[in-house]
C-alpha positions as CSV (number, residue, x, y, z in Angstrom):
1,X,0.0,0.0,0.0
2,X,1.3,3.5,-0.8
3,X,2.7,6.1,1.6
4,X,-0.1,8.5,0.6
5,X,-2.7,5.9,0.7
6,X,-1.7,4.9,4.3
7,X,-1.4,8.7,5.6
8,X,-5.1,9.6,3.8
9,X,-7.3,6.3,5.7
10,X,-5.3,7.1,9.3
11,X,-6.3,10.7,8.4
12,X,-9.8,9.6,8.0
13,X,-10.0,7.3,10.4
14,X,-8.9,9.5,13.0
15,X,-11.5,12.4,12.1
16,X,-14.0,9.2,12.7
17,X,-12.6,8.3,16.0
18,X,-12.2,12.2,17.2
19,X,-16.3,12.8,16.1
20,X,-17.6,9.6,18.0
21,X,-16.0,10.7,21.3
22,X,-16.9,14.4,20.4
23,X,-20.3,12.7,19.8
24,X,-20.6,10.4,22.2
25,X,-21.6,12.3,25.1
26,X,-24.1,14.0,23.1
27,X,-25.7,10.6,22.1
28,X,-25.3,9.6,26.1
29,X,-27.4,12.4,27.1
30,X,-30.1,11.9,24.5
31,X,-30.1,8.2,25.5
32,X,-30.4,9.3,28.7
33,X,-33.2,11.3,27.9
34,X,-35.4,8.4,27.0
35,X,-35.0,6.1,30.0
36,X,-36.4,5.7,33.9
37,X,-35.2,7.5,36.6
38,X,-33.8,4.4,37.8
39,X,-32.0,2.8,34.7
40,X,-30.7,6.3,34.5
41,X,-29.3,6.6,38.1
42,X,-28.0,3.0,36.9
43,X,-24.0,3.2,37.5
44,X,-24.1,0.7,35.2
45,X,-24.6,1.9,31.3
46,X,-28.3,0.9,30.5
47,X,-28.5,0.8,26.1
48,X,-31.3,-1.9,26.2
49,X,-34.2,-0.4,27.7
50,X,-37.7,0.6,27.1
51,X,-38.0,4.2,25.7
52,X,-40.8,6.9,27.8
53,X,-41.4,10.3,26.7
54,X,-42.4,10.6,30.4
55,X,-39.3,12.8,30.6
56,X,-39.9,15.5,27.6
57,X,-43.6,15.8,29.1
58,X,-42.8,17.0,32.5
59,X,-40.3,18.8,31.0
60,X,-43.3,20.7,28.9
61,X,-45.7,20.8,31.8
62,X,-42.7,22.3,34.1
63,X,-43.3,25.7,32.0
64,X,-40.1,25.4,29.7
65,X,-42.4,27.4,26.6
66,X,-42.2,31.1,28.1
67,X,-37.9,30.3,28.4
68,X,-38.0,29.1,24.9
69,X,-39.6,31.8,23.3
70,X,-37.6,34.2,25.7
71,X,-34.3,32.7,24.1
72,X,-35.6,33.2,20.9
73,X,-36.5,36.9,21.3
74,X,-33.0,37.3,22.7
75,X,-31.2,35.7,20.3
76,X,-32.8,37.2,17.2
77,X,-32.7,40.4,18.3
78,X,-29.3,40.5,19.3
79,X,-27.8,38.7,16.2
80,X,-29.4,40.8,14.4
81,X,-28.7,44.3,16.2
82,X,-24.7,43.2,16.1
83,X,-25.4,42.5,12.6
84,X,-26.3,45.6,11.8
85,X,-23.8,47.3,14.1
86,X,-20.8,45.3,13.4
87,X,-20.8,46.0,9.0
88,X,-20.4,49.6,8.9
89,X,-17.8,49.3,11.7
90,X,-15.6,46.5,9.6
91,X,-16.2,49.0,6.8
92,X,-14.9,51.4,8.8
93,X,-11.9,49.8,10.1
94,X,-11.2,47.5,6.1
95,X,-12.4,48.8,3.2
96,X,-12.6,52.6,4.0
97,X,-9.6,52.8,7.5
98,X,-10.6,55.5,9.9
99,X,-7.8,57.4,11.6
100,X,-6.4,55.1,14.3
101,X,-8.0,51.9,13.3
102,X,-6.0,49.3,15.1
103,X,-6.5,51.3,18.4
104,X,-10.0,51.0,18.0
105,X,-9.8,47.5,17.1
106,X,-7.6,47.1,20.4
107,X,-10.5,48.9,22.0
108,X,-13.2,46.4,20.9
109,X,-11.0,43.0,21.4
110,X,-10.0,44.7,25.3
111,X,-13.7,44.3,26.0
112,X,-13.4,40.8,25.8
113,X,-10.2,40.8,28.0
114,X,-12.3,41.9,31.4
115,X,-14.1,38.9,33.4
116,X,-17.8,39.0,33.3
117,X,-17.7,39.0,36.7
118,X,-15.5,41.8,37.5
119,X,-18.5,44.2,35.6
120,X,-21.5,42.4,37.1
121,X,-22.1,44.5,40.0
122,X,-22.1,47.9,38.1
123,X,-24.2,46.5,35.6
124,X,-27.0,45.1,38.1
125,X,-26.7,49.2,39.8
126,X,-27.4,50.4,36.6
127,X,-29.7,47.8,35.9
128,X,-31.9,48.2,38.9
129,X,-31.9,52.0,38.4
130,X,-32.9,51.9,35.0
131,X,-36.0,49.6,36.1
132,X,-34.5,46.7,33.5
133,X,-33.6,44.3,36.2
134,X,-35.7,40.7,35.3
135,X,-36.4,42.1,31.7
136,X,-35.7,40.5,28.7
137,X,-34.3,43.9,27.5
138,X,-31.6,44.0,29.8
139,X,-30.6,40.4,28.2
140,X,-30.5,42.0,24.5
141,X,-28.3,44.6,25.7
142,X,-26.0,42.6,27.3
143,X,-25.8,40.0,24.6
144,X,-24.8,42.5,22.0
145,X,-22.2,44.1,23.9
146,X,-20.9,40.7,24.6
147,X,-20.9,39.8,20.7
148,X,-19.9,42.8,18.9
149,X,-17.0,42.9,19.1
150,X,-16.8,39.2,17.6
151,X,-18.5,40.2,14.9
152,X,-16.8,43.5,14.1
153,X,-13.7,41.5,14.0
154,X,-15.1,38.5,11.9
155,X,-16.5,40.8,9.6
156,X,-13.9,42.5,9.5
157,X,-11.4,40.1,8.2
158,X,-13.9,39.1,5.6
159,X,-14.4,42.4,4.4
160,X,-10.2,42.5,3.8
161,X,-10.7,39.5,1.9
162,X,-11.9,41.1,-1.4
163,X,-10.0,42.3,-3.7
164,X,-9.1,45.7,-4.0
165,X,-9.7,45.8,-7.8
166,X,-13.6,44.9,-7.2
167,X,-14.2,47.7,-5.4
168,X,-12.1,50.3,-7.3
169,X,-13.6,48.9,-10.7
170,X,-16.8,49.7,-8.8
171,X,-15.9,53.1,-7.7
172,X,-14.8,54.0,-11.7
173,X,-18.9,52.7,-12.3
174,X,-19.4,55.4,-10.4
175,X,-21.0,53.5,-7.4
176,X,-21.6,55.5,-4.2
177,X,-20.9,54.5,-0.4
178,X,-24.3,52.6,-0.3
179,X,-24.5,51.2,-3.9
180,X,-21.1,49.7,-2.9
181,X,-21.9,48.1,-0.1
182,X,-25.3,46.9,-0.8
183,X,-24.4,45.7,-4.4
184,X,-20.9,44.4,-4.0
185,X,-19.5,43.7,-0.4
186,X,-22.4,42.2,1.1
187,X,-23.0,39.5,-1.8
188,X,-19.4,38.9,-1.5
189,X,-19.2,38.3,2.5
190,X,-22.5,36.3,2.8
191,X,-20.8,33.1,4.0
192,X,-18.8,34.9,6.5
193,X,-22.1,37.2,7.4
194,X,-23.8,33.5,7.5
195,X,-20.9,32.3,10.2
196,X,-20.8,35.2,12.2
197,X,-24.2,35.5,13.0
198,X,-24.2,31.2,13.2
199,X,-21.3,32.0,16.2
200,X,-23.3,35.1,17.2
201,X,-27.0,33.1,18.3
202,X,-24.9,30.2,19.6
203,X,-23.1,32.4,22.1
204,X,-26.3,34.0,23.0
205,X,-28.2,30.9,23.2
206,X,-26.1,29.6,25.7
207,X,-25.2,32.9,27.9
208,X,-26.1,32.0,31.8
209,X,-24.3,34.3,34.1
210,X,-25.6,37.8,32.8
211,X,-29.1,35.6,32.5
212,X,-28.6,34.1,36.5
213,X,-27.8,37.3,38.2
214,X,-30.2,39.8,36.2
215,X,-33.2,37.7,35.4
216,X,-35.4,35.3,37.4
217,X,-38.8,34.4,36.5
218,X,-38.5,36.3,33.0
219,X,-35.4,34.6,31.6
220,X,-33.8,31.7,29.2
221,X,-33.5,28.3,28.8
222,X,-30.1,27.7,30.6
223,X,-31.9,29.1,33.5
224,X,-34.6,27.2,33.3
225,X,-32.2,24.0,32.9
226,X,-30.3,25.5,36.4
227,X,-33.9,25.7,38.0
228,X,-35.0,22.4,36.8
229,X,-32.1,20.8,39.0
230,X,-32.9,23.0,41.9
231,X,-36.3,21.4,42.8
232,X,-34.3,19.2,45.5
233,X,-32.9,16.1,44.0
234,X,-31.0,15.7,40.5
235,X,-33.3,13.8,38.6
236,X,-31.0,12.3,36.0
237,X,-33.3,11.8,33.5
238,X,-35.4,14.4,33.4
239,X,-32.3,16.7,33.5
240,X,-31.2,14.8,29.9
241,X,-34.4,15.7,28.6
242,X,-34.4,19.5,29.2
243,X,-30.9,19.3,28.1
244,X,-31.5,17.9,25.0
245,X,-34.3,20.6,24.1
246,X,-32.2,23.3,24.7
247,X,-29.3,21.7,22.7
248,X,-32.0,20.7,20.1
249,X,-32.5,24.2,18.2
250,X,-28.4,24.9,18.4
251,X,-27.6,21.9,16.2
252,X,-30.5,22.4,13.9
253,X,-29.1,25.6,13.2
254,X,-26.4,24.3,12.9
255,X,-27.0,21.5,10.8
256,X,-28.9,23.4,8.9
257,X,-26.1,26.2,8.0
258,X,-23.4,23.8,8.2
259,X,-22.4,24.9,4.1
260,X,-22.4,28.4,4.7
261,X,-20.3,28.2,8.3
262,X,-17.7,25.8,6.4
263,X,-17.3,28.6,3.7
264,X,-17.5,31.5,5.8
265,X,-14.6,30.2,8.3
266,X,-12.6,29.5,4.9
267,X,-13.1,32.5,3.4
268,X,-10.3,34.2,2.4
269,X,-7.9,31.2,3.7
270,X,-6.7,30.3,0.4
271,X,-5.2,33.4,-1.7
């Protein structure tokens, strides 16, 4: 067998054996998900058992809806927002630089260097002041400051990414600021549009702290997850179950955008 041959099927079946224990736990839980409270307090792995959808229905009937369609106003609305934020600030700092662009890009990337919990308490003063503590409000707002500066950076290196030529062929066309962007940038930085706001709803979906110290009864599904294991014991089972519905709509989305992530993450890699 040739070298190459033997290096491309240990490549390959490496990648399998790295995504079944990537997976694996995944598939545990949802297994999980589907059994007893006692074959799932079983130390013993339980594969061969009798499936119940006992689990998903109190899960239901515990009142996870209002969380859901909390998360989803949250994430929509912030993806979006940073969205629509974070493209005229990449144009800003790529296509057209404004005086001292890297310190402002310093500036957005330091935001990211302080712990969450060193700005917790002057957030919940200003918070409580404001009247926005246990809003969903106070959740947008803290979900877009915590992702723009993601996606002014991942746009950003997108946006450097096209040619030169393009938009100065565009410029001679006479095409305005506007024209420009609409016509010509944004067609071209779809895919990476596409990944950042794929990374963008995934961080958001999945935010607890900000949504455990400012929220309580008007909040999102990891809190409802936290509160569902509060009730006095940890019900195995049950706790698979909500997990796995709040893990659900992140890897549909995922699934679902898996082309465009692929090519926005790539973009640009090869010249």
């Amino acid at each position: 067998m040739k070298p190459n041959v033997l290096k491309r099927s240990g490549i390959a079946v490496g990648g399998w054996v790295g995504s079944l224990v990537l997976f694996f736990p995944i598939f545990y839980m949802v297994v999980k998900s589907f059994q007893t409270e006692i074959d799932a307090a079983n130390p013993t792995p339980q594969f061969l058992f009798t499936p119940t959808l006992t689990n998903y229905a109190e899960a239901l009937q515990a009142g996870i809806g209002p969380y859901a369609v909390n998360s989803l106003v949250v994430v929509v609305v912030s993806t979006l927002v940073v969205l629509a934020l974070a493209v005229p600030a990449a144009y800003a700092l790529s296509v057209r630089p404004v005086a001292k662009a890297q310190d402002v890009l310093f500036f957005f990337i330091s935001t990211k260097m302080m712990p969450i919990a060193a700005g917790i308490i002057p957030i919940y003063i200003v918070a409580s002041a404001l009247g926005l503590l246990n809003t969903i409000t106070i959740l947008v707002l803290m979900h877009i400051g915590m992702n723009l500066p993601l996606g002014i950076w991942m746009i950003r290196s997108f946006m450097q990414e096209i040619p030169g030529e393009v938009l100065e062929a565009a410029s001679v066309d006479g095409a305005a600021g506007w024209t420009k962007m609409r016509s010509i940038i944004l067609p071209l930085i779809k895919p990476g549009l596409a990944s950042t706001a794929l990374l963008c709803a995934v961080f958001s979906w999945n935010e607890y702290f900000y949504a455990v110290n400012l929220t309580t009864s008007k909040s999102t599904l990891p809190l409802f997850l936290q509160k569902f294991l509060s009730f006095g014991e940890l019900y195995t089972a049950h706790v698979a179950a909500v997990a796995t519905l709040v893990s659900l709509p992140v890897i549909i989305a995922g699934w679902a955008a898996q082309k465009s992530l692929v090519r926005g993450l790539l973009f640009g890699a090869v010249k």
